[in-house]
Backbone as a printed PyTorch tensor [residue, N CA C, xyz], in Angstrom:
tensor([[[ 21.1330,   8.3210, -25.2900],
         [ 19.7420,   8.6300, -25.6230],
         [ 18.8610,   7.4250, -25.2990]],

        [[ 17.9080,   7.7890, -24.4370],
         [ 16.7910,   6.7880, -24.4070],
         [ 15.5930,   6.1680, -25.6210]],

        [[ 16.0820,   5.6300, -26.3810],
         [ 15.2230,   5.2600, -27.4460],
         [ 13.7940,   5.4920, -26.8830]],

        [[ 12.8760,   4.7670, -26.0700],
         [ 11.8290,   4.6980, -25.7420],
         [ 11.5140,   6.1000, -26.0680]],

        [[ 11.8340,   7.2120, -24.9520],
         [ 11.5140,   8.4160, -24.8960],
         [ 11.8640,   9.0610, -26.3720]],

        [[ 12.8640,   8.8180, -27.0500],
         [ 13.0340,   9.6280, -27.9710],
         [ 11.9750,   9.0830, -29.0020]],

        [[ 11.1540,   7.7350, -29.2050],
         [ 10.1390,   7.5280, -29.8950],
         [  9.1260,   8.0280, -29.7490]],

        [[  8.7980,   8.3260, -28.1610],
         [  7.4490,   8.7040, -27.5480],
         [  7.3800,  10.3960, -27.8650]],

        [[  8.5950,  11.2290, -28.2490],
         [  8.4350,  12.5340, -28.3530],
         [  8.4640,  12.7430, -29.6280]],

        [[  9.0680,  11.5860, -30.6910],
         [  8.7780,  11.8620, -31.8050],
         [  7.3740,  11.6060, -32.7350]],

        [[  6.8840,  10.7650, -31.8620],
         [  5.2510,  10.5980, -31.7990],
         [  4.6450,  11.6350, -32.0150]],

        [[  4.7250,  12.4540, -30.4700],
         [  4.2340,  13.8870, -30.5160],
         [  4.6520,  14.9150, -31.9370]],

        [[  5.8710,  14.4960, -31.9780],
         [  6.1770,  15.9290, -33.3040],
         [  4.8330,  15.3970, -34.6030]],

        [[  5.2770,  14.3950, -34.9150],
         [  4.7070,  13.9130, -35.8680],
         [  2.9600,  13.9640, -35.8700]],

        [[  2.2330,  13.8460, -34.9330],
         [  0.9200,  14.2470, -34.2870],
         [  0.8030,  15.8340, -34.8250]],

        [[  1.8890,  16.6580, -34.4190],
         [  1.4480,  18.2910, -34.0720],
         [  1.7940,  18.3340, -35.4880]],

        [[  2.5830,  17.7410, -36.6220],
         [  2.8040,  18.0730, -37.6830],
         [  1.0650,  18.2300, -38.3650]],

        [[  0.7280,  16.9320, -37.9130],
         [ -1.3970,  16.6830, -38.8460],
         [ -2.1980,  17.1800, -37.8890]],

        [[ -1.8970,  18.2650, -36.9730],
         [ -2.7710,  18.6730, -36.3730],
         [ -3.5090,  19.6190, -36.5690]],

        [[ -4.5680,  18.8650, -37.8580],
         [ -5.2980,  20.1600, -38.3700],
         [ -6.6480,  19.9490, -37.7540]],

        [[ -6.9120,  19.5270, -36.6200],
         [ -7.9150,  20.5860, -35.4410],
         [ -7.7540,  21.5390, -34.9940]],

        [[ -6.3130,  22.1080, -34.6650],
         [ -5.5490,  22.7410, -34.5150],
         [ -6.3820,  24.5180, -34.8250]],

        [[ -6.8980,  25.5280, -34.4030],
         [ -7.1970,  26.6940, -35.1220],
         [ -5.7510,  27.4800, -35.7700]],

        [[ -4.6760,  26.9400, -34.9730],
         [ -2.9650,  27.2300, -36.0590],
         [ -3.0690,  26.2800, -37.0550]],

        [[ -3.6300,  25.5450, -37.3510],
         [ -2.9380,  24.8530, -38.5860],
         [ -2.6320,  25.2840, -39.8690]],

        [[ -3.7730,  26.1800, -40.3540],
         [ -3.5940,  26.4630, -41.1400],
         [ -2.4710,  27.9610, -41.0940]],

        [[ -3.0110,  28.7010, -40.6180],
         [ -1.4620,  29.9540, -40.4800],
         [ -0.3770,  29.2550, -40.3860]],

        [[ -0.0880,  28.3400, -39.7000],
         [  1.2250,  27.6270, -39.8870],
         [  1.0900,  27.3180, -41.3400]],

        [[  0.8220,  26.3140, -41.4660],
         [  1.0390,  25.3340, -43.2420],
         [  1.1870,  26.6130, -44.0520]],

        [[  0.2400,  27.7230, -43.8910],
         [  0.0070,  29.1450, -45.2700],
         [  1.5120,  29.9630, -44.9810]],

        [[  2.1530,  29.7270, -43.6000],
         [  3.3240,  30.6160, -43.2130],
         [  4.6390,  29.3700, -43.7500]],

        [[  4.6100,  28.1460, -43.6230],
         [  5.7340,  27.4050, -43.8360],
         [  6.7040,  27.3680, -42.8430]],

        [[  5.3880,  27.5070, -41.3410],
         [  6.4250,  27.5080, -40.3240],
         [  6.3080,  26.2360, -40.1380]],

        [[  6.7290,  25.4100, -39.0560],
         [  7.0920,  24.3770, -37.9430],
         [  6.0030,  24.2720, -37.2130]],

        [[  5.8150,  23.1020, -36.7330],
         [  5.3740,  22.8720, -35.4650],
         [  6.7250,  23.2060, -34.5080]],

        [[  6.6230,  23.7710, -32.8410],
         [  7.8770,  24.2140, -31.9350],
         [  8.0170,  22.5140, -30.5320]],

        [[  8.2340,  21.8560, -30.8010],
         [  7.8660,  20.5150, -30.0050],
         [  8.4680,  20.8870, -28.5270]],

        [[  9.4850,  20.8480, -28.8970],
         [ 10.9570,  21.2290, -27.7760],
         [ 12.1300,  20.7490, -27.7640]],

        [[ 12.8280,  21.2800, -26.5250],
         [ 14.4800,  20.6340, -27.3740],
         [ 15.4190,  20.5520, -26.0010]],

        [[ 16.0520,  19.8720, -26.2800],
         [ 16.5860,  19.3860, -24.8550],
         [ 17.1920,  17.7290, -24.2560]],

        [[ 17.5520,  17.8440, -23.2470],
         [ 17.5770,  16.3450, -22.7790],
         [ 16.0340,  15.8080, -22.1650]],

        [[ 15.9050,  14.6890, -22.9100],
         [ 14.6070,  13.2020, -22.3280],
         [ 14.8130,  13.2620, -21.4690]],

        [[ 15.9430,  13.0930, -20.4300],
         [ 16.4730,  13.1350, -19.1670],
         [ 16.5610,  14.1670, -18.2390]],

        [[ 16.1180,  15.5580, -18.9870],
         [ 16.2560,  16.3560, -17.7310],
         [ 15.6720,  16.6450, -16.5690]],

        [[ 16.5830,  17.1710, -15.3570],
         [ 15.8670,  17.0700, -13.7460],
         [ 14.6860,  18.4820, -14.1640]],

        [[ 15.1470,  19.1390, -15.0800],
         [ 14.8600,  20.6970, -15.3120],
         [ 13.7760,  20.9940, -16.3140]],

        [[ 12.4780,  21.1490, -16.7030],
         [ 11.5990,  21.2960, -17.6770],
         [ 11.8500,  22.7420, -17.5540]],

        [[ 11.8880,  23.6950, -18.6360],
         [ 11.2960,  25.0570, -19.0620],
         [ 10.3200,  25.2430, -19.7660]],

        [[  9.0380,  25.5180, -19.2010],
         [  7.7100,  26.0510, -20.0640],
         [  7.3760,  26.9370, -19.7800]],

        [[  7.5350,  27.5860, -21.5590],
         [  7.2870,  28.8760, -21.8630],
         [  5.4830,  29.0150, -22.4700]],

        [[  4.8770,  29.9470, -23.0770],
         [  3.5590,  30.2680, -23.5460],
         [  3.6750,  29.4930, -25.2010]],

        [[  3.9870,  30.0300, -25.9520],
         [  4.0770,  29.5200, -27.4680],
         [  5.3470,  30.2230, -28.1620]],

        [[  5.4510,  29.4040, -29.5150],
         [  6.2420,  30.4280, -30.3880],
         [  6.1160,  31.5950, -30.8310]],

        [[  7.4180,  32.2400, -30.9080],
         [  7.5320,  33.5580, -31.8390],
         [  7.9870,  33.1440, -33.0930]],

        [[  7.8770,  34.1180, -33.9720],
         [  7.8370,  33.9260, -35.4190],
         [  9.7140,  33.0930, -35.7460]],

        [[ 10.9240,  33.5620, -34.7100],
         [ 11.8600,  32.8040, -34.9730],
         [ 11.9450,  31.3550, -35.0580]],

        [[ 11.0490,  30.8670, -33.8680],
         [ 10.9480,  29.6680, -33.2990],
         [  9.7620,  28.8380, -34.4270]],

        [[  9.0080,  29.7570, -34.7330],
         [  8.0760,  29.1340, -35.7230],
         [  9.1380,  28.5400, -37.2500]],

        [[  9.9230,  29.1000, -37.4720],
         [ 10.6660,  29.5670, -38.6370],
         [ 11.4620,  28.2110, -38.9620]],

        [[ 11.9460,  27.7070, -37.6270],
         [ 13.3420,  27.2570, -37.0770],
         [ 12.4500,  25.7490, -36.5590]],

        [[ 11.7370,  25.6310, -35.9610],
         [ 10.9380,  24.7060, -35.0540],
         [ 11.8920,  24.6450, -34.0010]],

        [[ 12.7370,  25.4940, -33.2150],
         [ 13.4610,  25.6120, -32.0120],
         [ 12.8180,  26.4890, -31.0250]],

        [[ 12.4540,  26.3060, -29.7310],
         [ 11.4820,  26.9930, -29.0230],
         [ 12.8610,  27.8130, -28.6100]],

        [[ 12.4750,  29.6090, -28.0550],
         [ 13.7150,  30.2130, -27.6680],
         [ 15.0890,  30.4260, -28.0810]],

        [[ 14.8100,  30.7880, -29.2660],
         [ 15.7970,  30.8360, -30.4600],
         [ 16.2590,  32.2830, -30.6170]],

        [[ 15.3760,  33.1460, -30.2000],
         [ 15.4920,  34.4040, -30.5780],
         [ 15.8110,  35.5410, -29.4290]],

        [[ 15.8050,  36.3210, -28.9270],
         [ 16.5720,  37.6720, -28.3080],
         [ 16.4330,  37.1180, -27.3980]],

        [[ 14.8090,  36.6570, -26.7920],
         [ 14.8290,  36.2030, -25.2000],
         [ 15.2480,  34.5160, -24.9490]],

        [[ 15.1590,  34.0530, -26.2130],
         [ 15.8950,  32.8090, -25.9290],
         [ 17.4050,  32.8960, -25.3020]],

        [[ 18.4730,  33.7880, -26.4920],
         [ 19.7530,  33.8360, -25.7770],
         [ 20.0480,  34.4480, -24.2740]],

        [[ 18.8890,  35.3730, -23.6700],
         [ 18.8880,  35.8310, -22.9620],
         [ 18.4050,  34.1890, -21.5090]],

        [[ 17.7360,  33.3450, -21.8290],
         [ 17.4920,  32.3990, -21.3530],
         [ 18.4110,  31.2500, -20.9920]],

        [[ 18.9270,  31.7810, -22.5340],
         [ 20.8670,  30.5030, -22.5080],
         [ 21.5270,  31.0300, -21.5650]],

        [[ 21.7910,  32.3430, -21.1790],
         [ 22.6460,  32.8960, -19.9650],
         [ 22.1330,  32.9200, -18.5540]],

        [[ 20.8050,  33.0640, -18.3870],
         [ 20.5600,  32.1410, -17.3190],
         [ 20.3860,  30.8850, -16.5650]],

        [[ 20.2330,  30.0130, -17.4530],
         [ 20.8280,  28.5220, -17.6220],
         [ 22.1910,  28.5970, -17.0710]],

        [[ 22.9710,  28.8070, -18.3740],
         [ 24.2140,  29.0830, -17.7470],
         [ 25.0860,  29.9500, -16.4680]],

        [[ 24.2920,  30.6510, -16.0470],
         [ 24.2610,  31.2530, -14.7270],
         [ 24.0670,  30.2050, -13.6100]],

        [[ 23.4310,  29.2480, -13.4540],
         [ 23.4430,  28.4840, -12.7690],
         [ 24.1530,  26.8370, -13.0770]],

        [[ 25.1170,  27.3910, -13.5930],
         [ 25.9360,  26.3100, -14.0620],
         [ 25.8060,  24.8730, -14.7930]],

        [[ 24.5330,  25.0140, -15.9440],
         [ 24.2200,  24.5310, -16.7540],
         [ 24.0230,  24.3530, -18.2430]],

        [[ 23.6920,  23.8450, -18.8820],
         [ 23.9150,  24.0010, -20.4670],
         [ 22.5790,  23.9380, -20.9440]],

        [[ 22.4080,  24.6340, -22.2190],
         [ 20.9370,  24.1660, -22.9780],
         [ 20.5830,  22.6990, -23.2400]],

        [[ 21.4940,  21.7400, -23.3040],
         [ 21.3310,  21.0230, -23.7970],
         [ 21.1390,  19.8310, -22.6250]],

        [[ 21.0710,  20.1480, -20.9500],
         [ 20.8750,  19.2860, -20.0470],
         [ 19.6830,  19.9060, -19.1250]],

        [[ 19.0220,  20.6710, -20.1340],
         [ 17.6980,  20.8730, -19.6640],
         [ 16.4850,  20.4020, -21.0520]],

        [[ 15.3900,  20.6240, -20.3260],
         [ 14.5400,  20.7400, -21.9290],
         [ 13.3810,  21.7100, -21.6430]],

        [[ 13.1260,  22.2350, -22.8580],
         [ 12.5680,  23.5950, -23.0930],
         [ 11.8790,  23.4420, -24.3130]],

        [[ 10.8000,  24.1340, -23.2940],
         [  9.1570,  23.9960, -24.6030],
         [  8.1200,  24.7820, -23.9530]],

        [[  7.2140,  25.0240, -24.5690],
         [  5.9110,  25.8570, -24.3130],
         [  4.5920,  24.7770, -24.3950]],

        [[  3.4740,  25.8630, -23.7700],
         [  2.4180,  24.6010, -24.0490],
         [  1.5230,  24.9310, -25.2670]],

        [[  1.2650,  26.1490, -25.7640],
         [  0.9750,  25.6290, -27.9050],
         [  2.5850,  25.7670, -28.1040]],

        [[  2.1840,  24.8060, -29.2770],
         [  2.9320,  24.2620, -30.1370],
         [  3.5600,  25.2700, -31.3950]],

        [[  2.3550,  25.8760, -31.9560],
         [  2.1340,  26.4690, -32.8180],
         [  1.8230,  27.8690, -32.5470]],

        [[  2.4890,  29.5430, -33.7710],
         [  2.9200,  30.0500, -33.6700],
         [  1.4900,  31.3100, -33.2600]],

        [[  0.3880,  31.7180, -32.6520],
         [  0.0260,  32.6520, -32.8320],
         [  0.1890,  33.9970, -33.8540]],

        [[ -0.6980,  34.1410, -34.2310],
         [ -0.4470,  35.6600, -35.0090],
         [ -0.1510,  36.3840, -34.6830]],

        [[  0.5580,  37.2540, -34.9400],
         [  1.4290,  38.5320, -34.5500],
         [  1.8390,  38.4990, -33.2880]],

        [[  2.3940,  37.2270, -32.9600],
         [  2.9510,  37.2880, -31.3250],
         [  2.1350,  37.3740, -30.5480]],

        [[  0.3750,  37.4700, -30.9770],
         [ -0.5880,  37.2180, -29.5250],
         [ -0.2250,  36.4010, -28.6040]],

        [[ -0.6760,  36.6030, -27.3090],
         [ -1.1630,  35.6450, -26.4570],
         [ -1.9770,  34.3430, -27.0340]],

        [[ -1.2560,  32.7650, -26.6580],
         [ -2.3890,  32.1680, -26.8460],
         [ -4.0280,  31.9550, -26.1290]],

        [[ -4.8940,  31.8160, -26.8180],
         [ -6.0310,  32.0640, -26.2820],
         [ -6.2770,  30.8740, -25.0180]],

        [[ -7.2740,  30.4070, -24.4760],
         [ -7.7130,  29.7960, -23.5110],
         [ -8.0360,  28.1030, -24.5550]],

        [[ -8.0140,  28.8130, -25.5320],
         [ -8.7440,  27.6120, -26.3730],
         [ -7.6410,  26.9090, -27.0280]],

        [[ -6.8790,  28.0420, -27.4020],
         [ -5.4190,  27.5450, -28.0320],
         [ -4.9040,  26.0420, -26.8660]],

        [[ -4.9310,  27.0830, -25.5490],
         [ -4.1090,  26.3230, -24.6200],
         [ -4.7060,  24.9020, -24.1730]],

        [[ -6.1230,  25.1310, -24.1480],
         [ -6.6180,  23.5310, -23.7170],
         [ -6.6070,  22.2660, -24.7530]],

        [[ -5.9860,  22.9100, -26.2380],
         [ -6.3760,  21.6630, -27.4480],
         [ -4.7210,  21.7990, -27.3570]],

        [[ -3.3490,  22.4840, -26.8270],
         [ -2.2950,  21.7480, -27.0150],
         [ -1.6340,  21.2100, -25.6760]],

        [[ -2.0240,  21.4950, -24.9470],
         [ -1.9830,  20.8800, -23.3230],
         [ -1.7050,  19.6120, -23.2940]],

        [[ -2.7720,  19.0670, -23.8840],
         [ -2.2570,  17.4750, -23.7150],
         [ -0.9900,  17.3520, -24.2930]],

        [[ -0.0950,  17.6880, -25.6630],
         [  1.0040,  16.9430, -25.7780],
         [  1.6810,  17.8720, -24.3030]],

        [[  1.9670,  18.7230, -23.7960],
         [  2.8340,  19.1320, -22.9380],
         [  2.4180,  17.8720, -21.7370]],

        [[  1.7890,  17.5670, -21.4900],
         [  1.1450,  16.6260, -20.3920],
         [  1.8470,  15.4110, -20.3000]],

        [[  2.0470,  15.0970, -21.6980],
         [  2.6460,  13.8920, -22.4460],
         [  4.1670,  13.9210, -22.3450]],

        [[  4.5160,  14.8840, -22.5220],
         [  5.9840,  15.0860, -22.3990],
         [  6.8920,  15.2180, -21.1470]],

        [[  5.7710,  15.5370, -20.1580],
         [  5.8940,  16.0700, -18.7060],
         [  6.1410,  13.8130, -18.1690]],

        [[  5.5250,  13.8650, -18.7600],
         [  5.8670,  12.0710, -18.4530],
         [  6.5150,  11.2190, -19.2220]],

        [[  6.9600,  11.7930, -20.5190],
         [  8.2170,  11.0750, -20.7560],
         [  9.3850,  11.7780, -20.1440]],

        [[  9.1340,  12.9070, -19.7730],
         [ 10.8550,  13.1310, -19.6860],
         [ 11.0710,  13.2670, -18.1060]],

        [[ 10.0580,  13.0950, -17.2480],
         [ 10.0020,  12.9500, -15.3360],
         [ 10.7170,  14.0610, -14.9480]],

        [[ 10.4830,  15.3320, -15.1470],
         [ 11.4040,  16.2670, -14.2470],
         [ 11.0850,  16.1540, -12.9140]],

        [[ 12.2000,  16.6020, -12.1900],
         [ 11.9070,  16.9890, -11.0400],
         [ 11.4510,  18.5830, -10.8640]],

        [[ 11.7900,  19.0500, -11.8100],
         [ 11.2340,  20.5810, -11.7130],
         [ 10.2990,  20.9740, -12.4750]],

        [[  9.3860,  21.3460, -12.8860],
         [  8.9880,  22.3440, -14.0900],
         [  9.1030,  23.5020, -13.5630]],

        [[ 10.1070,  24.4630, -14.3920],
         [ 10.3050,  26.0930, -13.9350],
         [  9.0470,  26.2820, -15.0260]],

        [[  7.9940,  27.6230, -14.7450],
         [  7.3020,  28.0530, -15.3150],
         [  7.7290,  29.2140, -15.6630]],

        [[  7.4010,  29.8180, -17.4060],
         [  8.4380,  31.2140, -17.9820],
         [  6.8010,  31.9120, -18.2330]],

        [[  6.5600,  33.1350, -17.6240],
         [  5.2780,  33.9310, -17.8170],
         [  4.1620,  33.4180, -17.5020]],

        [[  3.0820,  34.1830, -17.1910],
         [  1.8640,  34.1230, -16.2800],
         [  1.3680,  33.3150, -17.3310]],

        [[  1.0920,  32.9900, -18.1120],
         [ -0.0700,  31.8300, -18.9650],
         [  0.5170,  30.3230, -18.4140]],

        [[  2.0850,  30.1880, -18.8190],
         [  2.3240,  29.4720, -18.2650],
         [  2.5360,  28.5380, -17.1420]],

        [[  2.1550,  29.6640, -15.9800],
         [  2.2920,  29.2110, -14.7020],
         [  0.7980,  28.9190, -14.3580]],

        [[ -0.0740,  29.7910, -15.0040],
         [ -1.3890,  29.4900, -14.4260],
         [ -1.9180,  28.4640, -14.9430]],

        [[ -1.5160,  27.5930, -16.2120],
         [ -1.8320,  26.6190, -16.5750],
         [ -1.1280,  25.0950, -15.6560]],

        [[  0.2400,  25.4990, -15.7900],
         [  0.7570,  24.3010, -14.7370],
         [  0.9740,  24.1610, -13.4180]],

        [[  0.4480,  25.2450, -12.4940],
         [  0.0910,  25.1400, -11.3480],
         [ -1.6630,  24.7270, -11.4890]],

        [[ -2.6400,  25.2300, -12.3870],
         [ -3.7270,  24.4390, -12.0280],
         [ -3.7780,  22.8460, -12.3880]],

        [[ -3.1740,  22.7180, -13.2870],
         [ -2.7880,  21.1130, -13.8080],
         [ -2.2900,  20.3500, -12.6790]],

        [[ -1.7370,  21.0210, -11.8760],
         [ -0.6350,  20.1030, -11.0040],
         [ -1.0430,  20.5200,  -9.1610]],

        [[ -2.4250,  20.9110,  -9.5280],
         [ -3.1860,  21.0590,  -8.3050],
         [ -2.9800,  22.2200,  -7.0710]],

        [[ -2.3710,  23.2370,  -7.5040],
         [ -1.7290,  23.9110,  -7.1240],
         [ -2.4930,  25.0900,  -7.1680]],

        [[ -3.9190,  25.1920,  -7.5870],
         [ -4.6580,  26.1920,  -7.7700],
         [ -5.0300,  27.2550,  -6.7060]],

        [[ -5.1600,  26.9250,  -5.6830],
         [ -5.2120,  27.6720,  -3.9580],
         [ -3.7520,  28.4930,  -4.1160]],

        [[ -2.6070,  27.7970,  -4.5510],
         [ -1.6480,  28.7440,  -4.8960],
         [ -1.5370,  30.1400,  -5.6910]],

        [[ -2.1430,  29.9640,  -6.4710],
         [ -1.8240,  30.8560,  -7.3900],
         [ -2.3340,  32.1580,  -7.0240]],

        [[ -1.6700,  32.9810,  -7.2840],
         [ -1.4400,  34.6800,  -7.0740],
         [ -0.9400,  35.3390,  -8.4400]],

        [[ -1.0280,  36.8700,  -8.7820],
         [ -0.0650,  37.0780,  -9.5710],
         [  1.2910,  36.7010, -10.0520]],

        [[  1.8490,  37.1580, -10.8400],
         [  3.6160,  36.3380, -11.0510],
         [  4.0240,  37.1590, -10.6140]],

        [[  3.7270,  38.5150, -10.1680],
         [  5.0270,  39.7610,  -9.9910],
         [  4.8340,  39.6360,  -8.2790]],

        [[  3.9140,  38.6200,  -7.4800],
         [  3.8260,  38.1450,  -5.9170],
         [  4.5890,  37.3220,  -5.6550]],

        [[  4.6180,  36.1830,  -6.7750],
         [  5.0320,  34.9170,  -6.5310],
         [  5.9150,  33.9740,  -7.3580]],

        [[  6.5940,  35.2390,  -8.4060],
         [  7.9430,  34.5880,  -8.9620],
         [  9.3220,  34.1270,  -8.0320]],

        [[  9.9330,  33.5870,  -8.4500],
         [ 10.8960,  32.8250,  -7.7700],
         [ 10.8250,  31.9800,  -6.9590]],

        [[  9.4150,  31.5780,  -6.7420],
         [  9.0530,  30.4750,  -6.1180],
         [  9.0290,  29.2140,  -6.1910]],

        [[  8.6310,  27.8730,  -5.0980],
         [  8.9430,  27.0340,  -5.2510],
         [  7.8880,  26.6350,  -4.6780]],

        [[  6.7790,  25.6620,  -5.0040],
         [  6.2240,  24.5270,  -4.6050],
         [  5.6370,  23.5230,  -5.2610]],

        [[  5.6630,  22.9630,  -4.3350],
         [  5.7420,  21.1070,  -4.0960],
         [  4.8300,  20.4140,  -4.3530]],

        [[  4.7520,  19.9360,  -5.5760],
         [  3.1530,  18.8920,  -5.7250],
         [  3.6500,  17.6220,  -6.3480]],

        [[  2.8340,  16.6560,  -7.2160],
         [  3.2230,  15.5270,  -7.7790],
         [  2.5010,  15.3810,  -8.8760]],

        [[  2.5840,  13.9560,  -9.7340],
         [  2.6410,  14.1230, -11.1410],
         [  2.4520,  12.1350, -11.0100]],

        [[  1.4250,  11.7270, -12.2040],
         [  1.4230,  10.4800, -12.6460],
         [  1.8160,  10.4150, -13.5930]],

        [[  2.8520,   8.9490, -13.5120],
         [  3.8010,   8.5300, -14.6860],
         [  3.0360,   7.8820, -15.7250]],

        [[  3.6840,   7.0330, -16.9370],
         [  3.1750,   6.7710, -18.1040],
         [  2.8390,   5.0010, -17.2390]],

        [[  3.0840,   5.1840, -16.0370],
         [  3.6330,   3.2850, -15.3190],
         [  2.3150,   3.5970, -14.4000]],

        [[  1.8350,   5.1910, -13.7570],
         [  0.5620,   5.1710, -13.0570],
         [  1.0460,   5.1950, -11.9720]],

        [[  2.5440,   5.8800, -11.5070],
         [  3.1220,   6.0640, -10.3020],
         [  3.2150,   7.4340, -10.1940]],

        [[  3.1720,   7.3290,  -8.7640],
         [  3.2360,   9.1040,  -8.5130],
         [  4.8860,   9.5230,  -8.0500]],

        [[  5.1140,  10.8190,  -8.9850],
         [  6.4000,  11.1680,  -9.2420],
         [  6.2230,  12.4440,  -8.3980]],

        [[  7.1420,  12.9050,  -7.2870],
         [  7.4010,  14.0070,  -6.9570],
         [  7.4990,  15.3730,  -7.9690]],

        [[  7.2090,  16.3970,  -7.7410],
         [  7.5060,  17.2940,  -9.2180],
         [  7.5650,  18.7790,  -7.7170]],

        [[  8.2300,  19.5100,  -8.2470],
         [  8.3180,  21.2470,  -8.0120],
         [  8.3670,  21.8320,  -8.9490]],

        [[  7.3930,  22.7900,  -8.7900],
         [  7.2670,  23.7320,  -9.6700],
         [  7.9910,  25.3260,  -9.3870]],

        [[  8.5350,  25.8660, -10.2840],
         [  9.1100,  27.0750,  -9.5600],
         [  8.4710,  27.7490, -11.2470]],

        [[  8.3890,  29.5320, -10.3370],
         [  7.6600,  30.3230, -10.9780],
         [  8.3140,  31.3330, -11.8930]],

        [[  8.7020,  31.3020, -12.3390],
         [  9.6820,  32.4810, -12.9240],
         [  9.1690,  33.6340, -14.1480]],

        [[  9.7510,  34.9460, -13.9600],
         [  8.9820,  35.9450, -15.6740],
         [  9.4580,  35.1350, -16.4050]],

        [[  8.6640,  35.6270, -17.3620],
         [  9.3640,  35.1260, -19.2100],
         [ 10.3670,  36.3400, -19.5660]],

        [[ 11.3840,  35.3020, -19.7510],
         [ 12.9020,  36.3110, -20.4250],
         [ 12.2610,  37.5160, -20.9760]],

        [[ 11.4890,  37.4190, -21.7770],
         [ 11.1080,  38.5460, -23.0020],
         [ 10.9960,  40.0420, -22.0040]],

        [[ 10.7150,  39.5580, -20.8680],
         [ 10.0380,  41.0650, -19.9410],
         [ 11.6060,  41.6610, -19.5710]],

        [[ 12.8190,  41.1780, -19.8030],
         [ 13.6370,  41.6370, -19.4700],
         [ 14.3350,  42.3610, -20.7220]],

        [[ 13.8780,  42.3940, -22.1660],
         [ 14.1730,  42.6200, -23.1900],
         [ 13.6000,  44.0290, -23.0430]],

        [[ 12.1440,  44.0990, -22.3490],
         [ 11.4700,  45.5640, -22.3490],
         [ 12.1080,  46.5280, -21.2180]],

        [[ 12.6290,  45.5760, -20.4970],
         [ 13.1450,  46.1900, -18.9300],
         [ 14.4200,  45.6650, -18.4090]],

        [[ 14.9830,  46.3360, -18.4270],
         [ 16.7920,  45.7760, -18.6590],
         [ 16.2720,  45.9810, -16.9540]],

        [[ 15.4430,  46.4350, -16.4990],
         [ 16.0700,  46.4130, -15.1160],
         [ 15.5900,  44.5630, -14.2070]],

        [[ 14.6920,  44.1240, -15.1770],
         [ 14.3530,  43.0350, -15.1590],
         [ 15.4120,  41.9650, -15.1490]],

        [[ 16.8070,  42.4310, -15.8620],
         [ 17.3280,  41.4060, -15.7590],
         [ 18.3290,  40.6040, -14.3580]],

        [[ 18.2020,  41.3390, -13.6170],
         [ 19.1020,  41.2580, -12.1100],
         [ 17.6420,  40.2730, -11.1470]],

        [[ 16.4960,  40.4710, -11.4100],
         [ 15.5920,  39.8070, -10.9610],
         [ 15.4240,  38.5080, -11.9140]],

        [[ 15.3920,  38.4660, -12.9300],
         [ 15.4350,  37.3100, -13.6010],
         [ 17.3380,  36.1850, -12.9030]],

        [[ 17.9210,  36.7360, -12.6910],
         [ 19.3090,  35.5920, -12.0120],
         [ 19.0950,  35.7840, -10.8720]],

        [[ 18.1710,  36.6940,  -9.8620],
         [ 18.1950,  36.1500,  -8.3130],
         [ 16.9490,  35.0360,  -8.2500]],

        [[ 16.4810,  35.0840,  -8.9970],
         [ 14.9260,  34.0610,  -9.0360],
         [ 15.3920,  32.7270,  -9.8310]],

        [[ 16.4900,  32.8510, -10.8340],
         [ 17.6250,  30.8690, -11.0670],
         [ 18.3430,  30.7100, -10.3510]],

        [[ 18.6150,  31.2670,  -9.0660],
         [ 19.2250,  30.9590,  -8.0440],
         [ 18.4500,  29.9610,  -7.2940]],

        [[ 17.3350,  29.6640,  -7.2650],
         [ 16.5380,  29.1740,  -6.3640],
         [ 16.5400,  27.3430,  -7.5720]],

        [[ 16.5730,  27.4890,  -8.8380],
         [ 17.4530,  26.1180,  -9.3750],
         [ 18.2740,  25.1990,  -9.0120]],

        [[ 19.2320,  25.9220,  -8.4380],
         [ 20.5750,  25.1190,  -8.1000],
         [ 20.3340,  24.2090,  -6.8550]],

        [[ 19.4180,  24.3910,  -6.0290],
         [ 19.3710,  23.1400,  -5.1960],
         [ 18.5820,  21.9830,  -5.7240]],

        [[ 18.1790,  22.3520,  -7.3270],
         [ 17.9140,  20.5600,  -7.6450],
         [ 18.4660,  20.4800,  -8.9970]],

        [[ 20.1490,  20.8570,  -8.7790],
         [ 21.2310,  20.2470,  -9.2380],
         [ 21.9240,  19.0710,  -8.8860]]])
């Protein structure tokens, strides 16, 4: 374990714990959920960002804990990896009501810690899980001329870069992927969800 990094992310938890600017703060604190930080290796080549928590993940403070999480562990593991040599998180923190979508507003006041984390932990990848997610970190990461629907341009791969916490520019790919959950509604979803982590394994 990298001390540094593991201080710099426990920073963040501890931040999203008093983050009562937050319009979740209070539904969280009144629910006795968690802040959802993320979980994973400091070290991984592999980021997973998902939209926000569900009420498991709120419960638990484990992002992807629940039906489409395990469904997420087997695609991981489909490409011959473990949960625990990737890291996996969303960009709010905090749990929306009734499983909404987070709003536009949600997403720009928790952005920054994902921003933050994106530079302690240097992936070489960020896979993006559902359209909020991708449209946020492809415009972040300059990639905006890119963007199309997700059901055009899942399984994709491109190529932009990223400044470190040192003010160096870090190579980064982004690849596009659904969010597990759409395969929970559509079993036929799930044969497209493992030909689209196939496109992972060359930055193994």
């Amino acid at each position: 374990m990298n001390p540094a990094k593991h201080d710099a992310m426990r920073k963040i938890r501890d931040e999203l714990m008093e983050f009562r600017a937050s319009p979740l703060y209070e539904y969280r604190t009144s629910n006795h959920y968690f802040p959802v930080v993320g979980e994973g290796s400091h070290d991984a080549a592999i980021m997973f960002v998902g939209e926000a928590p569900g009420q498991n993940e709120a419960k638990t403070g484990r992002p992807f804990c629940g039906a489409a999480g395990k469904f997420l562990d087997t695609l991981i593991e489909g490409i011959g990896l473990k949960r625990e040599q990737v890291y996996i998180t969303n960009i709010v923190k905090d749990r929306p009501p009734e499983n909404r979508d987070p709003t536009p507003e949600e997403i720009a006041m928790y952005s920054p810690f994902l921003d933050r984390q994106v530079k302690i932990i240097k992936p070489r990848v960020i896979a993006t899980l559902g359209r909020l997610s991708m449209g946020y970190v492809m415009r972040r990461y300059d990639l905006d001329l890119e963007l199309e629907p997700i059901s055009k341009i899942h399984g994709k791969t491109f190529e932009t870069a990223f400044i470190d916490e040192n003010n160096e520019q870090q190579p980064l790919t982004i690849v596009t992927l659904y969010h597990p959950a759409s395969a929970l509604y559509n079993g036929g979803m799930r044969d497209t969800h493992k030909k689209d982590f196939e496109v992972l394994k060359k930055f193994l």
